[in-house]
Every structure is written in structure tokens, then in C-alpha cells.
N, C-alpha and C positions, 0 to 999 in steps of 0.2 A: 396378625398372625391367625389362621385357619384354627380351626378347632382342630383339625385331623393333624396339622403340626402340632399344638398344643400336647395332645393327647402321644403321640409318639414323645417326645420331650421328658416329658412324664416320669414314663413309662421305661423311660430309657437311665430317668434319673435315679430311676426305683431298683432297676435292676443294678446299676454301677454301685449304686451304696449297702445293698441286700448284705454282701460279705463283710464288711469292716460293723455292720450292726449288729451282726450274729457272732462277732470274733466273741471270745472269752478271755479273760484273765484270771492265768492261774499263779495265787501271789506261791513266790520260793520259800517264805517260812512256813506254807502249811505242810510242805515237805522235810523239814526243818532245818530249812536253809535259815542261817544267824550272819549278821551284820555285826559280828565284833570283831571282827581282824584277825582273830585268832583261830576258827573255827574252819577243819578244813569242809568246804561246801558240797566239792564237785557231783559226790553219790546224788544228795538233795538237787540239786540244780540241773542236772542231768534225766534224775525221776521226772522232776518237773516238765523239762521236755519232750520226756518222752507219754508221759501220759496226756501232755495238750495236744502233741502227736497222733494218738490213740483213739481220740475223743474230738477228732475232725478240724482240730487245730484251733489256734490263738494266742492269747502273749502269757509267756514268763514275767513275771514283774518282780522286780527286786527292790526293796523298800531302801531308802538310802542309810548310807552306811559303807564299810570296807569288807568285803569278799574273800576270803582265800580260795583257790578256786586253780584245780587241771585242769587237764584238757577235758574237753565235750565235746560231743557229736551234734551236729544238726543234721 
């Protein structure tokens, strides 16, 4: 393989992974989304999205556990 394929290759693998390395994760209990079943979520989980939203995007993570949880917007 040419160097000049080599170098596109690259270059090309560089740009495809740029976004999923820059993603962020913002966990839901620092919104004070709680994993105990009882707890209604939706305002927390909702903030959450909307502020990953805000701040050029990335994941919600929800630590495991049971949710009560409305409707949301994405």
C-alpha cells in the first residue's frame, strides 16, 4: 500500500472516530435522577438532556437500577 493511501486511511480513520471521542457523559443522578423505583425522575432526566443538548451533545447514563420516569423529549 502507497504511502499516499496509507496517509488518506488515516486520516479518514481520524475524522470518523473524532465524534464518538469528544461524546460526553452526563450521568442522571447528578441531576438527581435516583434508581429506587419510587422516585418520580422525569424533571432530572429530562434536565439531563437537555443540558447534553446545550453543551453540543452526548449520553445520558443511567446507573442501573428501576426509574420512574414520563414522558421526555429528545
Amino acid at each position: 500500500m502507497s504511502i499516499i493511501k496509507k496517509t488518506v486511511l488515516a486520516i479518514a480513520a481520524c475524522i470518523t472516530l473524532m465524534p464518538s471521542l469528544s461524546a460526553k457523559d452526563y450521568p442522571a443522578a447528578d441531576f438527581g435522577a435516583r434508581a429506587d423505583g419510587r422516585t418520580l425522575n422525569t424533571a432530572a432526566i429530562q434536565a439531563a438532556i437537555d443540558f447534553a443538548s446545550a453543551n453540543g451533545g452526548g449520553r445520558v447514563v443511567l446507573t442501573p437500577g428501576m426509574y420512574l420516569c414520563g414522558s421526555i423529549y429528545l
